[in-house]
KOLPAVO-153495 format. One record per residue: residue number from 1; y, z, x of N, C-alpha, C, O, CB in turn. Coordinates in Angstrom, 1 decimal, always signed. Glycine has a CB too. Example, Ala and Ser with C-alpha at 12.3 -4.5 7.8 and 13.67 -1.06 7.14 Angstrom:
<nodes>
<node padren="1" n_y="-5.7" n_z="+7.8" n_x="+13.2" ca_y="-4.5" ca_z="+7.8" ca_x="+12.3" c_y="-3.3" c_z="+7.8" c_x="+13.2" o_y="-3.3" o_z="+8.5" o_x="+14.2" cb_y="-4.5" cb_z="+9.0" cb_x="+11.3"/>
<node padren="2" n_y="-2.2" n_z="+7.1" n_x="+12.8" ca_y="-1.1" ca_z="+7.1" ca_x="+13.7" c_y="+0.0" c_z="+7.9" c_x="+12.9" o_y="+1.1" o_z="+8.0" o_x="+13.4" cb_y="-0.6" cb_z="+5.7" cb_x="+14.1"/>
</nodes>
This chain:
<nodes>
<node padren="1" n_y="-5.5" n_z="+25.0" n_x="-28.1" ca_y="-5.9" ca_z="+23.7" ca_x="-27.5" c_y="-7.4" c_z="+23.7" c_x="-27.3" o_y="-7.9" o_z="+24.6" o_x="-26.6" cb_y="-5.1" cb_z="+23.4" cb_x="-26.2"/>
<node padren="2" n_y="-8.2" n_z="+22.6" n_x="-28.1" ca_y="-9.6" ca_z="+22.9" ca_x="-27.7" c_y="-10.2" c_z="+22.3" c_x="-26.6" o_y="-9.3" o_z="+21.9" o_x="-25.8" cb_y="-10.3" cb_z="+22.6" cb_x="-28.6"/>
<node padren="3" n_y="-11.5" n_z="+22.0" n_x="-26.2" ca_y="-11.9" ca_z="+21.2" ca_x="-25.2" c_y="-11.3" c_z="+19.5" c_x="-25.1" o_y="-10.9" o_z="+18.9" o_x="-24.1" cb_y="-13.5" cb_z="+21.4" cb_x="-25.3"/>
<node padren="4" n_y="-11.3" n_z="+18.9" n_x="-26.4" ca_y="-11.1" ca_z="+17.8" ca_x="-26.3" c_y="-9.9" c_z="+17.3" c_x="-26.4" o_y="-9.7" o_z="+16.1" o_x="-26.4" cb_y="-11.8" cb_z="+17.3" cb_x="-27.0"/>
<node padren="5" n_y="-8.9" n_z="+18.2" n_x="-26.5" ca_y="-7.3" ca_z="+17.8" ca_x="-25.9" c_y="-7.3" c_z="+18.3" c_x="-24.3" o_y="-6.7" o_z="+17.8" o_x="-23.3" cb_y="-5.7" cb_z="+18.8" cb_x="-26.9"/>
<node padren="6" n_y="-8.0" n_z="+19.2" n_x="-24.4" ca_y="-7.9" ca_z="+19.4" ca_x="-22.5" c_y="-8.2" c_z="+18.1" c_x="-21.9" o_y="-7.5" o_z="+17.6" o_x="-21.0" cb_y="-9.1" cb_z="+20.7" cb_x="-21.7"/>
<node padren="7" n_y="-9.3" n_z="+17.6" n_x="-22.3" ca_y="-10.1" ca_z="+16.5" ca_x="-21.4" c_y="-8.7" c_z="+15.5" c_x="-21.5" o_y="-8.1" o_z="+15.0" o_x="-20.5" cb_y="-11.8" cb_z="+15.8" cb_x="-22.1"/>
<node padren="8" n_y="-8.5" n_z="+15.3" n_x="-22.9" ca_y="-7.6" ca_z="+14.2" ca_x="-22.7" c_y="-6.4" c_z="+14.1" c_x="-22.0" o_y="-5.9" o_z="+13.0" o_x="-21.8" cb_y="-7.3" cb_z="+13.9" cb_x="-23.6"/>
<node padren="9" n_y="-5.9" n_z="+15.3" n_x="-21.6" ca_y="-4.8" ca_z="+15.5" ca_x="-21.2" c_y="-5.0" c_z="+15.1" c_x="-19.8" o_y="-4.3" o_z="+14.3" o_x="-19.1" cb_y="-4.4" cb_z="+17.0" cb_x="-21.4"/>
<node padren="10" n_y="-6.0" n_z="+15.7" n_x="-19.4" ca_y="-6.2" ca_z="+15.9" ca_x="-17.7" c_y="-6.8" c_z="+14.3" c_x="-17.6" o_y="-6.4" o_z="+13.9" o_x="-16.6" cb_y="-7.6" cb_z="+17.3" cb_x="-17.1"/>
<node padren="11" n_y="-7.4" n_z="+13.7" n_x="-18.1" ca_y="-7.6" ca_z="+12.2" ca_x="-18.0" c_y="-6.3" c_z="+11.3" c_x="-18.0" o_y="-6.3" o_z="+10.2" o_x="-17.6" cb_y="-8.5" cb_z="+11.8" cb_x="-19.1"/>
<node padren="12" n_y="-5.6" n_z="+11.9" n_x="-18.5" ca_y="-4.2" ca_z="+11.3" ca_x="-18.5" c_y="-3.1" c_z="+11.2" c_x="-17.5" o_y="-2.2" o_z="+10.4" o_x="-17.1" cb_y="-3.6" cb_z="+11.8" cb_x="-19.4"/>
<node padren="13" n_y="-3.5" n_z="+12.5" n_x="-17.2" ca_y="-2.5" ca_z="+12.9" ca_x="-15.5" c_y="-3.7" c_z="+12.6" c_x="-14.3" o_y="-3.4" o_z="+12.8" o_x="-13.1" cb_y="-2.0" cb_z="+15.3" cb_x="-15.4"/>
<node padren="14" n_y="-4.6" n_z="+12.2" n_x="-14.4" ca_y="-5.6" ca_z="+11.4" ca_x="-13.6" c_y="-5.0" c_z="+10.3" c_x="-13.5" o_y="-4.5" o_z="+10.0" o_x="-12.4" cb_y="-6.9" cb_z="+11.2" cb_x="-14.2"/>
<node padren="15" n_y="-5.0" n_z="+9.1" n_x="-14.9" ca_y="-4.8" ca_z="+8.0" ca_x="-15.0" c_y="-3.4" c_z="+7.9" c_x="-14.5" o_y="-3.1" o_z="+7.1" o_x="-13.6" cb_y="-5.1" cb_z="+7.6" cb_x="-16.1"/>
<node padren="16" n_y="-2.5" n_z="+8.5" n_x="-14.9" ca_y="-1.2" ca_z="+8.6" ca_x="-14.0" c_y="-1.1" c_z="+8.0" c_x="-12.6" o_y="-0.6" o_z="+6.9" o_x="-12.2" cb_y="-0.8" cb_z="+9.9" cb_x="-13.7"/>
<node padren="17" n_y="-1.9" n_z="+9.2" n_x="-12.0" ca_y="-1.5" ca_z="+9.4" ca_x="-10.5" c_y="-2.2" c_z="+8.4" c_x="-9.9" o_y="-1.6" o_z="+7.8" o_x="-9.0" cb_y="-1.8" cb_z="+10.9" cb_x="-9.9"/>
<node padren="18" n_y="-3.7" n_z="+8.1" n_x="-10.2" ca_y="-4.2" ca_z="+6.7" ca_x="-10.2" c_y="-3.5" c_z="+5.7" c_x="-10.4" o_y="-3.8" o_z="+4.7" o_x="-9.8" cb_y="-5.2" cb_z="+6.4" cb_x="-11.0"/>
<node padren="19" n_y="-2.3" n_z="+5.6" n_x="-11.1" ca_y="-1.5" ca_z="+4.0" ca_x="-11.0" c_y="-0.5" c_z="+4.5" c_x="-9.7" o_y="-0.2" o_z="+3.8" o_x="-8.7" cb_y="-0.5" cb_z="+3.5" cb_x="-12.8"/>
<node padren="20" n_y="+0.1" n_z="+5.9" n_x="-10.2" ca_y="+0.7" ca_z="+5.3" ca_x="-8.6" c_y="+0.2" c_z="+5.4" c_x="-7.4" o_y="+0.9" o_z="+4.8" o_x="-6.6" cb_y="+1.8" cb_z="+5.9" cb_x="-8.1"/>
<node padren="21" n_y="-0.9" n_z="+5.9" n_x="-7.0" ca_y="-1.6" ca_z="+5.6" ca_x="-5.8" c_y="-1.7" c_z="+4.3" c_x="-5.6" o_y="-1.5" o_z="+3.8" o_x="-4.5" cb_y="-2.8" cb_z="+6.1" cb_x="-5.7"/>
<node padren="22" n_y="-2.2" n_z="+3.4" n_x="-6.7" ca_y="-2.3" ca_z="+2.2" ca_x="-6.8" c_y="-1.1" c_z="+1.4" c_x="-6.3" o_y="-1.2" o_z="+0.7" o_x="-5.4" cb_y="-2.5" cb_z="+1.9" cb_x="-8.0"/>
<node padren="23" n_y="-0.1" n_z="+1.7" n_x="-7.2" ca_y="+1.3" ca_z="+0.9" ca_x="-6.4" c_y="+1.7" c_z="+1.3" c_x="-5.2" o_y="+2.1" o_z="+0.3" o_x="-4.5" cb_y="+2.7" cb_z="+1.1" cb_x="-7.1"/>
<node padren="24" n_y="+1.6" n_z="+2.3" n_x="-4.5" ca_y="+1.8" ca_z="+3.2" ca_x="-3.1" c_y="+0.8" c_z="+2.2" c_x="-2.1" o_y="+1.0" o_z="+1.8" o_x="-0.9" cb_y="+1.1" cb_z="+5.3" cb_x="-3.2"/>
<node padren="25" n_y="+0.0" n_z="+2.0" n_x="-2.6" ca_y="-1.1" ca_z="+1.4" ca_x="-1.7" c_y="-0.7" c_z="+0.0" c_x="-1.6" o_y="-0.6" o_z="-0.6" o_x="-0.5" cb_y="-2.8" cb_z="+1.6" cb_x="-2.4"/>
<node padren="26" n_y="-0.3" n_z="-0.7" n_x="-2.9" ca_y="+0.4" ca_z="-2.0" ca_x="-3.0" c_y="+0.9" c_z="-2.3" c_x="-1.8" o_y="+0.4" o_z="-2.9" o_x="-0.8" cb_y="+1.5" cb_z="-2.0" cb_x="-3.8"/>
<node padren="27" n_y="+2.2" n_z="-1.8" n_x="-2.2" ca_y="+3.1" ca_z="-1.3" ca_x="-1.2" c_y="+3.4" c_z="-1.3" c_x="-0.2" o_y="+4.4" o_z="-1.8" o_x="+0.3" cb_y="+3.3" cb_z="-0.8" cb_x="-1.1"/>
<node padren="28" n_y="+2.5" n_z="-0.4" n_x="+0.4" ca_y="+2.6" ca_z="-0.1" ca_x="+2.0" c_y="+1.7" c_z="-1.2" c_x="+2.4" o_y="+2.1" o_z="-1.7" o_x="+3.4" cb_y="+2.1" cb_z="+1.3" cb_x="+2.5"/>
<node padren="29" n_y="+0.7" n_z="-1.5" n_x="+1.9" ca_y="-0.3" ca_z="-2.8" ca_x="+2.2" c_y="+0.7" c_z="-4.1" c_x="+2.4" o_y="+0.6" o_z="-4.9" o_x="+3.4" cb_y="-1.3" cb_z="-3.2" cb_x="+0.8"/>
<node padren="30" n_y="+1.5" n_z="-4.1" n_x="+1.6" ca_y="+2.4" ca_z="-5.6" ca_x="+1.6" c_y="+3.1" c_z="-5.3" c_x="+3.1" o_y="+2.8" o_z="-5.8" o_x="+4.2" cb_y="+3.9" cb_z="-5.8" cb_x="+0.0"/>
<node padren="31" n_y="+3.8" n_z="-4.5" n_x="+2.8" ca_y="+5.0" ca_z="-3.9" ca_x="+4.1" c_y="+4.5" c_z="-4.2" c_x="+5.6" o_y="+5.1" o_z="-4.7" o_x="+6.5" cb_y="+5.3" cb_z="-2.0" cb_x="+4.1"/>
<node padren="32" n_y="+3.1" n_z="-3.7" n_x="+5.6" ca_y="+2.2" ca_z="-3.8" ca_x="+7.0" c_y="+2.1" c_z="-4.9" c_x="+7.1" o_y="+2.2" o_z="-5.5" o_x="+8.1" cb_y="+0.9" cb_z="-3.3" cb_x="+7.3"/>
<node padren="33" n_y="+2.0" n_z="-5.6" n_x="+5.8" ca_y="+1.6" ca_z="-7.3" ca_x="+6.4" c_y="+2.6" c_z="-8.2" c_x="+6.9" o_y="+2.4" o_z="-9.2" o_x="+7.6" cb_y="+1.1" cb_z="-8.3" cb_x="+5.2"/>
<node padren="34" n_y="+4.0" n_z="-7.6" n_x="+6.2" ca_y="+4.9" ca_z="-8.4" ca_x="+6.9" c_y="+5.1" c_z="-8.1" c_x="+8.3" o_y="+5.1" o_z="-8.9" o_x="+9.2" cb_y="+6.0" cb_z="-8.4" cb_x="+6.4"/>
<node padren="35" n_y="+5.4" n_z="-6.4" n_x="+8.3" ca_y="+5.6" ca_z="-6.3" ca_x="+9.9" c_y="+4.5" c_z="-6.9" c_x="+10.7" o_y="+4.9" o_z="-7.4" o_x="+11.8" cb_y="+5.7" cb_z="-4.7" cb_x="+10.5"/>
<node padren="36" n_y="+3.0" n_z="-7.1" n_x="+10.5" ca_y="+2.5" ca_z="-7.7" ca_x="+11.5" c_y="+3.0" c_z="-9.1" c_x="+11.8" o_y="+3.4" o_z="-9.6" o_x="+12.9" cb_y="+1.1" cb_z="-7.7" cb_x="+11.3"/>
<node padren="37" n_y="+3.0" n_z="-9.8" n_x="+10.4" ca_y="+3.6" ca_z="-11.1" ca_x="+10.6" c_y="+4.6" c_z="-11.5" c_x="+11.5" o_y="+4.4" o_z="-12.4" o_x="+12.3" cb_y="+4.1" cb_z="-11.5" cb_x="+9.6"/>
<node padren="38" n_y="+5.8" n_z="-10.7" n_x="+11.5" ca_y="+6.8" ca_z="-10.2" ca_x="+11.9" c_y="+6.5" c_z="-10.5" c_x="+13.7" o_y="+6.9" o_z="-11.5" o_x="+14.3" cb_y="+6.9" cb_z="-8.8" cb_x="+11.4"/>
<node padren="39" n_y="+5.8" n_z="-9.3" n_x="+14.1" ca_y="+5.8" ca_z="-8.9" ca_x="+15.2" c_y="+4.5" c_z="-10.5" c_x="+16.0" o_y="+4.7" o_z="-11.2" o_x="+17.0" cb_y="+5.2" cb_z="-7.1" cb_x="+15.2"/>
<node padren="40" n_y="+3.7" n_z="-10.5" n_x="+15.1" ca_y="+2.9" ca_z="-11.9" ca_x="+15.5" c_y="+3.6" c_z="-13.0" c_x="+16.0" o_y="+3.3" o_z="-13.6" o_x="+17.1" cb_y="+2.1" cb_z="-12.5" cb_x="+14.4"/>
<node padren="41" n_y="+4.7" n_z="-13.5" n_x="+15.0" ca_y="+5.5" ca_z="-14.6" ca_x="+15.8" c_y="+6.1" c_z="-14.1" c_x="+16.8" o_y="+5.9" o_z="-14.6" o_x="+17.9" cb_y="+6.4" cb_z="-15.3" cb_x="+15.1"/>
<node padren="42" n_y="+6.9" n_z="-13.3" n_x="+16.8" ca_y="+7.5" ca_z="-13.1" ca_x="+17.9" c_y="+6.9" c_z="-12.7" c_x="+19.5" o_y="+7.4" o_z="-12.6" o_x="+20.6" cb_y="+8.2" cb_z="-12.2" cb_x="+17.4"/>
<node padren="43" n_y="+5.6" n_z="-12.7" n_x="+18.9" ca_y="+4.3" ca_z="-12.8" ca_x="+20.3" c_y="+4.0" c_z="-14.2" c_x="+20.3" o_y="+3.8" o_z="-14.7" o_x="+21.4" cb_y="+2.5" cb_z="-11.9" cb_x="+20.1"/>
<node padren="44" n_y="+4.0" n_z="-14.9" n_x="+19.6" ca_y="+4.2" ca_z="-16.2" ca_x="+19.4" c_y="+5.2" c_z="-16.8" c_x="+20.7" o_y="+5.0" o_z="-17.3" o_x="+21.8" cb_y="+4.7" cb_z="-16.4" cb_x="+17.9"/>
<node padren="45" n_y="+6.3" n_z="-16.5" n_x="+19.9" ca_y="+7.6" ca_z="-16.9" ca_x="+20.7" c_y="+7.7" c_z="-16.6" c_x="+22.3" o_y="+8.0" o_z="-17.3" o_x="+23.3" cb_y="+8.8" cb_z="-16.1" cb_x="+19.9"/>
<node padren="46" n_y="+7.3" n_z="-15.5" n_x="+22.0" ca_y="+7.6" ca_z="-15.5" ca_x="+23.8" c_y="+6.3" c_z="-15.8" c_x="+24.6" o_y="+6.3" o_z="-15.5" o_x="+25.8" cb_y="+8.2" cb_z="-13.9" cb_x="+24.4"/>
<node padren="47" n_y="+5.3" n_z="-16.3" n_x="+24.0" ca_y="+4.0" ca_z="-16.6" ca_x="+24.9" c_y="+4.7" c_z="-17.8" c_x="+25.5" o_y="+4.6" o_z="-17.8" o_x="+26.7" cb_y="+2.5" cb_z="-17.0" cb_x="+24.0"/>
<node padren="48" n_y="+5.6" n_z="-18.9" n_x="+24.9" ca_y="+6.0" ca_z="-20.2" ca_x="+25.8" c_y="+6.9" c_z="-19.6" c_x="+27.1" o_y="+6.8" o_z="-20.3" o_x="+28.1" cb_y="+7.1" cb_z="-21.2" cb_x="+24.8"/>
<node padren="49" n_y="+7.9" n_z="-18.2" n_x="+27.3" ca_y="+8.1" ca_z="-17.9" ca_x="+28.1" c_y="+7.9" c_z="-17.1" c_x="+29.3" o_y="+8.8" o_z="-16.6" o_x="+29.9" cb_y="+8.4" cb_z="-17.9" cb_x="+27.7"/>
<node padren="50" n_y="+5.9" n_z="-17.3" n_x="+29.7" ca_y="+5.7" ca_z="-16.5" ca_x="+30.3" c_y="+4.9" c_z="-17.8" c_x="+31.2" o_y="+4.1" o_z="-18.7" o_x="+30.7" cb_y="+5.1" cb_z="-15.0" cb_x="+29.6"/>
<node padren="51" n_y="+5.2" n_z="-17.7" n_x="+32.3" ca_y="+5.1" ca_z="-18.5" ca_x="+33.7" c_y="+4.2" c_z="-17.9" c_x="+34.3" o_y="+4.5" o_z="-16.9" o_x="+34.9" cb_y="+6.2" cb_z="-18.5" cb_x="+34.7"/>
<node padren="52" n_y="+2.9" n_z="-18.2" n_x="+34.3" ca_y="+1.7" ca_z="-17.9" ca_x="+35.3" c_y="+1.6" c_z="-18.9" c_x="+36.4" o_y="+0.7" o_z="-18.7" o_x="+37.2" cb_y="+0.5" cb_z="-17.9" cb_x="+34.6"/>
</nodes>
């Protein structure tokens, strides 16, 4: 194997792991957005039930 299948190889298992970081990041990005959403209304909701 000479230099220029090494490079390519390793640029490949780069590019890989770069797409799933990419989707991982998606992902968990989306997920947080709902739970805030989530938890926001429901601070929502009970702000009408608090009697000062």
């Amino acid at each position: 194997m000479n230099e220029n299948e090494k490079a390519v190889k390793t640029m490949s298992k780069v590019g890989k792991w770069n797409l799933v970081l990419g989707i991982v990041t998606i992902v968990s990005g989306i997920s947080m957005g709902v739970v805030l959403i989530v938890h926001g209304a429901k601070l929502i909701r009970q702000k009408y039930q608090i009697l000062i």
